[in-house]
Structure formats: C-alpha cells, structure tokens
C-alpha positions as CSV (number, residue, x, y, z in Angstrom):
1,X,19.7,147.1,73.8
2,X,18.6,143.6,73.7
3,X,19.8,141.0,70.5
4,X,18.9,138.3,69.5
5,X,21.0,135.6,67.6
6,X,19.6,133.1,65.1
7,X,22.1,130.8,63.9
8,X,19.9,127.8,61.5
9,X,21.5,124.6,63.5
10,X,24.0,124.2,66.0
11,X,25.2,120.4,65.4
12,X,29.1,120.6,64.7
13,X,31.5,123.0,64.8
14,X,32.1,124.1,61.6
15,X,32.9,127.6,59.4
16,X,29.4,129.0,60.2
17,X,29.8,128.5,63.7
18,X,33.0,129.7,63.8
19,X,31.6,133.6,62.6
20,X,28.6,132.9,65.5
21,X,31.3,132.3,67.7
22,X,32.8,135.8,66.9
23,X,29.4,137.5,66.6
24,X,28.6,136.3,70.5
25,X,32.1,137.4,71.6
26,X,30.3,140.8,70.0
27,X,26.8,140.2,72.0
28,X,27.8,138.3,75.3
29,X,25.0,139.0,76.7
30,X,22.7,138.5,73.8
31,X,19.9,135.3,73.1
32,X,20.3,132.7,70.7
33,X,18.1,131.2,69.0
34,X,18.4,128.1,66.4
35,X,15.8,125.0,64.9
36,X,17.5,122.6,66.8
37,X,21.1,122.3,69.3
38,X,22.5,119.5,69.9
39,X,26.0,120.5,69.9
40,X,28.7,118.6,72.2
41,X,30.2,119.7,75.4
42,X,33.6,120.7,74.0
43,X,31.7,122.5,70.8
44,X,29.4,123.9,73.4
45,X,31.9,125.6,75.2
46,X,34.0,126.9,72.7
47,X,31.3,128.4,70.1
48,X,28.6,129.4,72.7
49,X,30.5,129.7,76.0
50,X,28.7,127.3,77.8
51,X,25.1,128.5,76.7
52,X,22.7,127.0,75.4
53,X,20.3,127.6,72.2
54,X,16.6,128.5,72.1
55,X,15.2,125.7,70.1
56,X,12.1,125.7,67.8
57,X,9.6,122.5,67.8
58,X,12.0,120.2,65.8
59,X,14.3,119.8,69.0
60,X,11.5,117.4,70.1
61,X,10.8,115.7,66.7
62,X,11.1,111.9,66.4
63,X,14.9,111.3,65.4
64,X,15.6,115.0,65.2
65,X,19.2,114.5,66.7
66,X,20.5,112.2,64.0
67,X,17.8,113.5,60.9
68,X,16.8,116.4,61.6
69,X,17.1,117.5,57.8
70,X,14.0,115.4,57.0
71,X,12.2,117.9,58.2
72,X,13.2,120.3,55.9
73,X,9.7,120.6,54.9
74,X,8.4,122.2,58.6
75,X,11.7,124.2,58.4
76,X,9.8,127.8,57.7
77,X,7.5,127.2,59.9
78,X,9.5,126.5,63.2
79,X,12.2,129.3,62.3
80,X,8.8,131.5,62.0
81,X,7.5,129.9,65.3
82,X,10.3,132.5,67.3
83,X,8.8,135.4,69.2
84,X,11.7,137.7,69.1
85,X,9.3,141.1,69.7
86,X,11.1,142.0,73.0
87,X,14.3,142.2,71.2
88,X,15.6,145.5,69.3
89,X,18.6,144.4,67.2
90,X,18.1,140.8,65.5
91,X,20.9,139.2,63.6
92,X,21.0,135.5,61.7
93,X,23.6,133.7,60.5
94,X,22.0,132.3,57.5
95,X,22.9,129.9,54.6
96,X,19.3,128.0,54.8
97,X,16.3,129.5,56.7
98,X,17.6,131.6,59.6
99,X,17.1,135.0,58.0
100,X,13.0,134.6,57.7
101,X,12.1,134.9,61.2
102,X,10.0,137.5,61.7
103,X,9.9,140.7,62.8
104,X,8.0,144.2,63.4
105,X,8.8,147.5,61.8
106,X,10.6,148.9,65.1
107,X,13.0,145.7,65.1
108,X,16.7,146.0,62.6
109,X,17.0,142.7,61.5
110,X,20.5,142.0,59.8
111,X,21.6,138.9,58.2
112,X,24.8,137.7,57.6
113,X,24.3,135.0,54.8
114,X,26.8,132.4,54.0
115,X,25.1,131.9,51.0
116,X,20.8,131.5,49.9
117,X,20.0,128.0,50.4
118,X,22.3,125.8,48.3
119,X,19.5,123.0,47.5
120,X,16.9,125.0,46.7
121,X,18.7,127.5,44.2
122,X,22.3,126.4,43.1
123,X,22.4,123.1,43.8
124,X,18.8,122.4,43.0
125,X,19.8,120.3,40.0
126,X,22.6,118.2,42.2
127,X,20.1,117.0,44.5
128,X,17.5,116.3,42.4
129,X,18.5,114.3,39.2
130,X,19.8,111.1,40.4
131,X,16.6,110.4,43.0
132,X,13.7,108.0,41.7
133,X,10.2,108.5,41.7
134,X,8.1,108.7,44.0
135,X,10.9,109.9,45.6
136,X,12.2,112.8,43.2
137,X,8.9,114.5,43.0
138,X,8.0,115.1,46.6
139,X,11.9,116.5,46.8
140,X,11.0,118.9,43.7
141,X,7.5,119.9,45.2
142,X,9.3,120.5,48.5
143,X,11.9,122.7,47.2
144,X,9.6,124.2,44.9
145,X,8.0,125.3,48.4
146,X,11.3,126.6,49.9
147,X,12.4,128.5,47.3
148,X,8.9,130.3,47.4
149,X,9.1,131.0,50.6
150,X,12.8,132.2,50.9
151,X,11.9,134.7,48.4
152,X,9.4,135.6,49.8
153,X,10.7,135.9,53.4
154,X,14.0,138.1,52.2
155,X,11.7,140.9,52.6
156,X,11.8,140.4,56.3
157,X,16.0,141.5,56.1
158,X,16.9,144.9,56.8
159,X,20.2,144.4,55.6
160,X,22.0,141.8,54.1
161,X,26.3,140.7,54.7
162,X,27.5,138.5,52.2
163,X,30.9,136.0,53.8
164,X,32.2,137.0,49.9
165,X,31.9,139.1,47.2
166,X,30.7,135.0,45.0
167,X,27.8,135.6,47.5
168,X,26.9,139.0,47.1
169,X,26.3,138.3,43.7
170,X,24.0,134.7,44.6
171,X,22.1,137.5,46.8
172,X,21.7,139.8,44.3
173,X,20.5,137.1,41.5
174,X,18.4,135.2,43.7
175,X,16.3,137.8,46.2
176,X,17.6,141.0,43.5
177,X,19.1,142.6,47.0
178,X,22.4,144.6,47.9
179,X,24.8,143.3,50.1
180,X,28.3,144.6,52.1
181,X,30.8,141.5,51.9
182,X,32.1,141.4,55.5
183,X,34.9,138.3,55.5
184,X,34.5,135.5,57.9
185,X,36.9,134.9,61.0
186,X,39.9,133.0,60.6
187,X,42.0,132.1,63.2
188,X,45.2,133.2,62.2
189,X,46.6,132.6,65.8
190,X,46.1,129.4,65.8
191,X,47.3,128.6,62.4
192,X,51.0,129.9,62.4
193,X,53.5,130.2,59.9
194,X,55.7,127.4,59.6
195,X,58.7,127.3,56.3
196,X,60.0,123.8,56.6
197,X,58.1,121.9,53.4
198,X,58.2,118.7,53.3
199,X,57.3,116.4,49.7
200,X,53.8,115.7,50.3
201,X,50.4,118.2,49.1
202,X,47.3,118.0,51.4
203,X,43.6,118.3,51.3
204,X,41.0,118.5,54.2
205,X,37.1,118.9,54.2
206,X,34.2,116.9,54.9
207,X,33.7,113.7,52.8
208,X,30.9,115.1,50.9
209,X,30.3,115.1,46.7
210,X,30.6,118.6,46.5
211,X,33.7,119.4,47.9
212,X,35.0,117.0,45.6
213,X,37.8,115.3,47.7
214,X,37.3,111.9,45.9
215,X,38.5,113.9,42.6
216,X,41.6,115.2,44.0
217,X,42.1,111.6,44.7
218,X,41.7,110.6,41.3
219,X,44.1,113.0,39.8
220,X,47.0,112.0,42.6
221,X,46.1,108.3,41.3
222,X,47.3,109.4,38.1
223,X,50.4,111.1,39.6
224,X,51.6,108.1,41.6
225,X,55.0,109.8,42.1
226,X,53.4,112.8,44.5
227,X,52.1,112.2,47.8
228,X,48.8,113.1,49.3
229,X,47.7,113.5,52.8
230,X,43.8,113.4,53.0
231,X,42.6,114.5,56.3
232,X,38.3,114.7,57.0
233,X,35.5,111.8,57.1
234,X,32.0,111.8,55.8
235,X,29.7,109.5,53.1
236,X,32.2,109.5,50.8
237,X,35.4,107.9,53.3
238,X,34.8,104.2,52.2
239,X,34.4,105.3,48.2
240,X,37.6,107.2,48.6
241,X,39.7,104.8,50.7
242,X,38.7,101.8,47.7
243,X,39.8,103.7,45.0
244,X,43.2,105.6,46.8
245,X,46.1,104.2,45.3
246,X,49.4,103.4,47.7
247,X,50.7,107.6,47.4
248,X,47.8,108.5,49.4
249,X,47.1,108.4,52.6
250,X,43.8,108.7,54.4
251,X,43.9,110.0,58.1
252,X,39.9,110.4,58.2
253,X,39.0,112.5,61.0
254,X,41.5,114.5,63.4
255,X,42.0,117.1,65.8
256,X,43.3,120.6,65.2
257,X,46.4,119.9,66.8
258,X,47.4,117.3,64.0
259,X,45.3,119.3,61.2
260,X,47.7,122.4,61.6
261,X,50.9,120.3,62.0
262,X,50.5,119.2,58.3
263,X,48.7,122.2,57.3
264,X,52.3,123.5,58.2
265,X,54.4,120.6,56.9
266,X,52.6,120.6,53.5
267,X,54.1,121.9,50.6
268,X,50.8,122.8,48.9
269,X,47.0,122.7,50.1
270,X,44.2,121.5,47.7
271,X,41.1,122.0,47.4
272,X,38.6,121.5,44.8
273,X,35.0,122.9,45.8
274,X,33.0,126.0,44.5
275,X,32.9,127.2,48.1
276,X,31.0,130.3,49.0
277,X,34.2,131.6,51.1
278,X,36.5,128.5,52.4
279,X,37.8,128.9,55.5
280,X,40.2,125.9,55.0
281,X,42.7,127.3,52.5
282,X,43.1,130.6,54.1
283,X,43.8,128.1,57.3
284,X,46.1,126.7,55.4
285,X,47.9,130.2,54.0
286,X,48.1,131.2,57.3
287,X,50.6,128.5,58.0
288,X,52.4,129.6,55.3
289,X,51.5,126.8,52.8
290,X,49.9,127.7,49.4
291,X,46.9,126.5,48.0
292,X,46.5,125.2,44.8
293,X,42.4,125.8,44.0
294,X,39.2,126.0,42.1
295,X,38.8,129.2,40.1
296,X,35.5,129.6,40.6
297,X,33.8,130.5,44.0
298,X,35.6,132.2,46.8
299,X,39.0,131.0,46.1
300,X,38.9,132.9,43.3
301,X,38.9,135.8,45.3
302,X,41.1,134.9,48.2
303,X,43.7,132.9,46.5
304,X,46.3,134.8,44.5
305,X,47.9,133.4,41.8
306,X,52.0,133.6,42.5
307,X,51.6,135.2,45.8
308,X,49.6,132.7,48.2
309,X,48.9,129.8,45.3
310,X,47.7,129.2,41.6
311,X,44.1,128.5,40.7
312,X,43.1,125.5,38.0
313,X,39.8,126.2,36.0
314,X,37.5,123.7,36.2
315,X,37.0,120.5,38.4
316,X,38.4,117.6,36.6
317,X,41.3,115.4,37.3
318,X,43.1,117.1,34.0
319,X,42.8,120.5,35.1
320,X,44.6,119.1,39.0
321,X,47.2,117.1,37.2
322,X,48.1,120.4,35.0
323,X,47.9,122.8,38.1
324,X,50.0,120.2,40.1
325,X,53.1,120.2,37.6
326,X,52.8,123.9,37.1
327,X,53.1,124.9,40.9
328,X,56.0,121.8,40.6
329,X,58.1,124.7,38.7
330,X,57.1,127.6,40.9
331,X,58.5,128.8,44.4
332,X,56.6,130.6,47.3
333,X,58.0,132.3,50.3
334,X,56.2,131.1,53.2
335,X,56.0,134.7,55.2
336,X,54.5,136.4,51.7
337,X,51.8,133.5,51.6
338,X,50.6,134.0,55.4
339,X,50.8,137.3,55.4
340,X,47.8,137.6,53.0
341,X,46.1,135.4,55.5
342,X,46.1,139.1,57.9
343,X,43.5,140.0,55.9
344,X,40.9,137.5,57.5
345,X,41.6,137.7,61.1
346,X,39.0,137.8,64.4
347,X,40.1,141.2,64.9
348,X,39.2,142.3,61.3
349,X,35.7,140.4,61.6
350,X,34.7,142.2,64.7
351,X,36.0,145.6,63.7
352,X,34.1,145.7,60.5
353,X,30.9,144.4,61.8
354,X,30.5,146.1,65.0
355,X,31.6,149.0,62.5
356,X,28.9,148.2,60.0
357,X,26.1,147.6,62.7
358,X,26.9,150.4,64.2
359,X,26.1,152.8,61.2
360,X,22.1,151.1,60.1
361,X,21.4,152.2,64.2
C-alpha cells in the first residue's frame, strides 16, 4: 500500500508537527508532501527523519522562506497542484489547506484536522478589524475566497479526526461533517514527574495576540507579590518585556532541556488561549505541575478542576487574579496531576489511529 502525507508547512517544530512526526513513525516508508519545507537540520531530523518534503510551486516564490503566508491567496491552488493518483491511502494533517488536495474515487483520503482554518472562520473578525483600507478589503475578498473554497473542498475528505472534541464541533459547524476525536501525541517521556515546587507560576507559548501571554502579564503586574517565569518569543516579546513589572521574568526563547526543568519546578502552569487542543499544559501535567487555564477551548476538556488544575472563565486579568488566589488555597499531589497526562501519550496516538485507519480499509 502506498501513502501519502500532506502536512500544510513544515517551517518549525511545533504541536502539528509533533502528530506528523508520530504519523511517519506509522508510515516510514510513506511520501510527504507540503506547500513549502524549509525546516532546519535538527527539526529535519527529528520530525521527518532526515527526509525531505515534496514541495508545491510556492517553495520557489520570491521571499517564500521568510513570507510565505502572503501567498495565502495561491494557497488552493498549489495544495491542488499535487498529483497523488499513484497513492492508495492519503492522509493530511490539516488546520489550513492540506485536506483539499485532490483525489479519485479509488483513493481513502483521511484528514486529521487541527482545526478549519482559524482566519477564515473563527478568527475572521481578529484579523480583519483593525487593518485600513485598501488594505482590509483585499484581506476580506481573499478570505471570502478561502472560505469558499474550503467548503467546498471538504467534500474531497473521506473521513475527518478532530485533535479534540472543541474541534469536532468547529467541523461539524463549519463543513456540517462527523468527526472521531483522536488526541494528539504528548511526550510524556520526556516530560517527567517532578514534586519539589518551588514559589514561582509559569507560562510558555509563542509571543502571539491570541495566546494571550501579554495578559497573564498584566494580571501578575497586579499581583506584584507572585512570581512569573515567561518562557517563548514572537511579535509580541518587546510589548511584553516594556510593560513586565520587576516579579516577572522573561527568558524568551529556550530549549527543551530548560523548558521541562521549570515546567517541573513550577508550582502552577498558565495559560490563557482558546486552543483547539494545547499540547503545552498537558506538557506541563505531565511533570506533575497543574495548570491553571481558560475554560473555553481544549483545556476545558483536558484540564480537571481539583485533579490536574482549576479553569478561570474568561480571558481578562480579573478572571487570572481570582483563579490565582483560589489555586493559592488549594493543594495538588504531583503523581495524581501527571498521571492524567497517561491519557495523551505516543503510544495511545498510534494505537488509536493505526486502529481507526485500519477499520475505513
């Protein structure tokens, strides 16, 4: 049986490449395909094994290493531009345009979707309100396009996985389609439990506006008697590090190695995004440490309130401050809170979807 992998962009090494990773360890021997791959050495090696990507027309674009996302426009096109007829099992690892390549009648075609495209449908409003014309109207008309066609291309999915049941419902909403929720990967190995707590909460994500790091910040500025350890780098870095007051400190970017020794020294993980799973806090479970988080998204369903965490309802600095003092009066046992981390391990991942695939052949 021949399969083929389409993954949207290989750039960093992130929480969808860590479930490609695990699909390939699935299919060594199948092809992957993806818009563009420009992923490092070290990324290289440890998401694709060395391999390398079959790219689509954008690979050779003007710029397309550092902006290749203004080309969002040919994006359809180029993921449709794949001839992937001498293949019998497709699967894509979608949250933007990898699940409308297309395919015949004789071909399954799975998708395992992080989520429908965030700027097109849930985020639509985000990305669109503060831009200025001309500027704001060639955005709308473009996603207008998108959204067209990623309706209309969900036709071309045999079968949908959702990374969460928050998902299954977006997939059901947006292309009125049934999903199984297969939980992503986490690498509970590598994040081990550790019980010595010391006086200090962290965070960790990118430093982008939706994972809302810079309002965590704000809430610990109000709290200037609790410590914050902030551990990521992105647009929002300098805007952060001019507002943190003198309890927080920002590490910007770092390796695992020093990511899981405070993910193990921290008395509580935060984290403030509607994500459509989060990898990060079950990380951070894993290592024993519970998470305080957003009530809305996949924390709602992978957080437990009293057994791995406590959830705060919406995102503003109020709701952290009051979920802050409330966990300040509660106790966790680390081995209870990493123990529910067992429940999103490799292992797990592969066994359900080799599992799942196994029964649409």
């Amino acid at each position: 049986m021949k399969v083929a992998i389409v993954h949207d962009w290989l750039v960093v090494n992130a929480g969808a490449e860590k479930v490609l990773k695990s699909i390939l360890e699935i299919y060594p021997n199948s092809d992957i395909f993806s818009l563009v791959d420009f992923l490092d050495k070290k990324s290289r090696d440890e998401v694709l094994n060395g391999k390398y990507a079959k790219t689509s027309f954008i690979q050779n674009l003007p710029f397309a290493k550092t902006h290749f996302r203004n080309y969002l426009p040919l994006f359809p096109k180029a993921i449709e531009s794949f001839d992937l007829k001498d293949y019998n099992l497709i699967i894509s690892s979608s949250w933007a345009v990898a699940k409308g390549i297309k395919k015949d009648k004789n071909q399954l075609h799975i998708s395992y979707c992080h989520t429908p495209i965030r700027y097109a449908w849930d985020l639509y409003n985000e990305y669109t309100s503060n831009l200025k014309e001309p500027k704001r109207f060639l955005v709308k008309q473009t996603l207008k396009y998108i959204r067209e066609w990623d309706l209309k291309s969900s036709s071309r999915v045999d079968f949908f996985i959702a990374n969460s049941k928050f998902v299954q419902n977006r997939i059901k909403k947006t292309y009125n389609r049934d999903s199984k929720v297969i939980y992503p990967p986490v690498d509970i190995h590598k994040f081990t439990l550790y019980e010595k707590k010391e006086d200090f909460y962290l965070t960790a994500s990118r430093l982008v506006p939706y994972k809302k790091t810079k309002l965590i910040v704000e809430a610990f500025n109000k709290m200037p008697n609790r410590k914050l350890v902030v551990i990521g780098d992105g647009e929002e870095f300098k805007a952060i590090e001019k507002i943190a007051e003198s309890n927080i400190t920002l590490l910007g970017y770092q390796k695992d190695k020093v990511l899981i020794d405070y993910m193990q020294r921290a008395k509580a993980f935060i984290y403030s995004a509607i994500e459509d799973f989060g990898i990060v806090p079950i990380e951070a479970t894993a290592c024993g440490t519970p998470v305080i988080a957003l009530d809305k998204g996949g924390t709602k369903e992978t957080i437990i309130d009293n057994l791995n965490g406590i959830h705060f309802k919406e995102q503003t600095t109020k709701d952290i401050i009051e979920a802050v003092e409330r966990f300040e009066k509660l106790r966790f046992e680390p081995q209870k809170v990493s123990s529910t981390a067992q429940n999103f391990s490799i292992i797990r991942f592969k066994r359900e979807i080799k599992e799942y695939i196994s029964i649409l052949q």
